[in-house]
N, CA, C and O of each residue as an XYZ file, in Angstrom:
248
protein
N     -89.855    174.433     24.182
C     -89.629    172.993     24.127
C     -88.124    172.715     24.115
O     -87.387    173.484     23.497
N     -87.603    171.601     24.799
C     -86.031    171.153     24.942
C     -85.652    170.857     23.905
O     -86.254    169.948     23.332
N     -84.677    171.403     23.341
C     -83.900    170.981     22.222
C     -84.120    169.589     21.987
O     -84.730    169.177     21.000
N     -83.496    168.648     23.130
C     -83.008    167.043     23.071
C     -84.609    166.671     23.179
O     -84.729    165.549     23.670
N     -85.520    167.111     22.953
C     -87.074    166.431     22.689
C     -87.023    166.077     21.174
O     -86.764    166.919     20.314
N     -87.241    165.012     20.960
C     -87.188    164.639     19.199
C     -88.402    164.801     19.088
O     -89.100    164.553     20.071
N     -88.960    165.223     17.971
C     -90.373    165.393     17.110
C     -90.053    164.387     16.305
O     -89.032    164.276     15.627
N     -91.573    163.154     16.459
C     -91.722    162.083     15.911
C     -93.189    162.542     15.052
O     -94.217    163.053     15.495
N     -92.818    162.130     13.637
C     -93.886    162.035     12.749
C     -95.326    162.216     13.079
O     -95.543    161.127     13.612
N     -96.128    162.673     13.108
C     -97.311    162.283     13.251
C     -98.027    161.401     12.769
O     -98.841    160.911     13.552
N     -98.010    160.975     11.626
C     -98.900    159.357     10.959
C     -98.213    158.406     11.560
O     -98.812    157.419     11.987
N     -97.192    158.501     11.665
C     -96.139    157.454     12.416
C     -96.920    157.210     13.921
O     -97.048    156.044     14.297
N     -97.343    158.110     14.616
C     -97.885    157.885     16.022
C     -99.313    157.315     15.664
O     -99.855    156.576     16.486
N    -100.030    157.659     14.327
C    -101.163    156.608     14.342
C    -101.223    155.267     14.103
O    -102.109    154.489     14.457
N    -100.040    154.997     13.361
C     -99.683    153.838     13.084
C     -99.508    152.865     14.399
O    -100.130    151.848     14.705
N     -98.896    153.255     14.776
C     -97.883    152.380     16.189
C     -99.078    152.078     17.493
O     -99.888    152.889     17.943
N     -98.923    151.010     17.797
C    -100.113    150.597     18.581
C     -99.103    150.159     19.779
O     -97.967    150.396     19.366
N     -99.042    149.545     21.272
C     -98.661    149.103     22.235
C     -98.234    147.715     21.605
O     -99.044    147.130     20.886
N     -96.884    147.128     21.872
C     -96.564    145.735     21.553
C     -97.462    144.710     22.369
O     -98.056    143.654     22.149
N     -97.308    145.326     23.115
C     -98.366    144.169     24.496
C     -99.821    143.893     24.362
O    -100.268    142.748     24.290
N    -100.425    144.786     24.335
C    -101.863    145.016     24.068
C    -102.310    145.101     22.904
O    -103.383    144.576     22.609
N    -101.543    145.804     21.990
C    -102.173    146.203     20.330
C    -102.716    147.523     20.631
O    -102.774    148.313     19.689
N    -103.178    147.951     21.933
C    -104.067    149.297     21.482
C    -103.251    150.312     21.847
O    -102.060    150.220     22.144
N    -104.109    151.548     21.807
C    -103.297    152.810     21.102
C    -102.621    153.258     22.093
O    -102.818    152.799     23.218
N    -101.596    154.348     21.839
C    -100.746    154.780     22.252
C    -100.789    156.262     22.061
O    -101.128    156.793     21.003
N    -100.319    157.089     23.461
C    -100.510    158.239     23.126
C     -99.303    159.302     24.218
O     -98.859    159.192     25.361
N     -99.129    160.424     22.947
C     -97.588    160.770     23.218
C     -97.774    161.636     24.811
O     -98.799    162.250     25.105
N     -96.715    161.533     25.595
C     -96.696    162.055     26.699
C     -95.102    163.288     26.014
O     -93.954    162.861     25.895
N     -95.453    164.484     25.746
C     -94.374    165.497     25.226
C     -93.703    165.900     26.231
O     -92.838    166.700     25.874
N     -93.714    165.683     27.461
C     -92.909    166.048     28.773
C     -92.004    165.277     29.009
O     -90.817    165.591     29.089
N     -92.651    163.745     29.202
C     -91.421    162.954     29.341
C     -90.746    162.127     28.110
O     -90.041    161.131     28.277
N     -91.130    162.794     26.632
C     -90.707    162.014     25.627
C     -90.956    160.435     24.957
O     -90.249    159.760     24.209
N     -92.057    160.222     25.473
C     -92.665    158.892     25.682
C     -93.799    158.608     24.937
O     -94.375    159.568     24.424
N     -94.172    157.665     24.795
C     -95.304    156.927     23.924
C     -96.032    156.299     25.278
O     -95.378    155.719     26.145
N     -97.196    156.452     25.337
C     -97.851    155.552     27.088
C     -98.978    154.613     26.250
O     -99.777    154.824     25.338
N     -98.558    153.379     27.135
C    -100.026    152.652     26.916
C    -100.737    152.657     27.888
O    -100.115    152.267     28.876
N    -102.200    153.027     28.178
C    -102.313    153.350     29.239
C    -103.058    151.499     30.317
O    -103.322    151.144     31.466
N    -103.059    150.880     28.742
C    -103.776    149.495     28.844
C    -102.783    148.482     29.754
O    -103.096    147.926     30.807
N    -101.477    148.402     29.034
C    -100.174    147.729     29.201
C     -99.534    148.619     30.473
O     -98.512    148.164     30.986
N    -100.126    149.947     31.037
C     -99.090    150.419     31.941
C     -97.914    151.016     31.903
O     -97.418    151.633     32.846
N     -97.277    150.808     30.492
C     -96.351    150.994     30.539
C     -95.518    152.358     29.174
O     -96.014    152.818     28.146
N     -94.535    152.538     29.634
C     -94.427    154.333     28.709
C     -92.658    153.931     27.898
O     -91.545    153.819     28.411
N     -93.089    153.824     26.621
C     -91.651    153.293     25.734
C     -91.448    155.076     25.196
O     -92.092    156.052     24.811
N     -89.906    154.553     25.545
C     -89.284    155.831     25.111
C     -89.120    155.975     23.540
O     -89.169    155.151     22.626
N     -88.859    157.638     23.594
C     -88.619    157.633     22.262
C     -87.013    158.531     22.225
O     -86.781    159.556     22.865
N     -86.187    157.921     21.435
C     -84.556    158.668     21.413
C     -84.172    158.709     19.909
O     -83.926    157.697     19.251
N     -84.145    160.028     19.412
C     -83.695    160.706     18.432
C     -84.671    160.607     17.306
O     -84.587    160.274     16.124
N     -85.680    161.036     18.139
C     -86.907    161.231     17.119
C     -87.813    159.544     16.811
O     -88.872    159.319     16.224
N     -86.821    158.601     17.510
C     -87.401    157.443     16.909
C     -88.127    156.186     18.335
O     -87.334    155.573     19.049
N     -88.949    156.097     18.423
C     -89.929    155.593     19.248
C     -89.499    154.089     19.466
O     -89.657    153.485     18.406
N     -89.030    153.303     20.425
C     -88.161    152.696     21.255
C     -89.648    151.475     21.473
O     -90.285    151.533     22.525
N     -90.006    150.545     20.476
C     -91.267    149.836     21.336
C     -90.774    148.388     21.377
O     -91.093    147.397     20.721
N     -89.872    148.595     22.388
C     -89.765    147.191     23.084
C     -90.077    146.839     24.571
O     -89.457    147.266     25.546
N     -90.626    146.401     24.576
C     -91.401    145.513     26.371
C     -89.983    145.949     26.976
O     -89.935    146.968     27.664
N     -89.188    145.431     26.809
C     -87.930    145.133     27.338
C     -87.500    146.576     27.960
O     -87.203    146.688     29.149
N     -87.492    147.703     27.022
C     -87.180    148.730     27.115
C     -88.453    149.771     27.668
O     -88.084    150.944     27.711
N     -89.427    149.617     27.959
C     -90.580    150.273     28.307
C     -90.618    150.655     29.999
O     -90.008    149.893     30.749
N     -91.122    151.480     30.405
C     -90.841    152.295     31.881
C     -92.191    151.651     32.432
O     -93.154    152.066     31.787
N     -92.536    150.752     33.446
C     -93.638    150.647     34.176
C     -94.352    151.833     34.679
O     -93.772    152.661     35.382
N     -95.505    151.936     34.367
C     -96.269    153.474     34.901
C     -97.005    153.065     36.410
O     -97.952    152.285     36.319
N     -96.695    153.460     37.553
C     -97.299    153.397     38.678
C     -98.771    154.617     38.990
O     -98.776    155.647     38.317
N     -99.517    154.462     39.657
C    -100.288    155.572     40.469
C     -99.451    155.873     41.425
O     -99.749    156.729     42.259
């Protein structure tokens, strides 16, 4: 695993739901990301700490 990959809490990831939708969220460990798969969209996470703003969130395409 990459050094610069932060390890985020685990109760912390049950906690945290999608801002957009409310529903769950689930960690993508490759690209460092939290995905909603409802909302589309994949909020980063930087220095261990999970980034959930719309604003800041990566649109997920097919």
């Amino acid at each position: 695993m990459d050094e610069k990959l932060s390890k985020v809490d685990p109760k912390l990831l049950d906690l945290l739901v999608c801002p957009l939708t409310k529903g769950r969220l689930s960690l993508n460990r490759e690209s460092n990301e939290l995905i909603s798969e409802a909302a589309r969209l994949a909020y980063p996470i930087r220095d261990g700490i999970p980034i959930m703003l719309i604003s800041e969130a990566r649109k997920i395409f097919d």
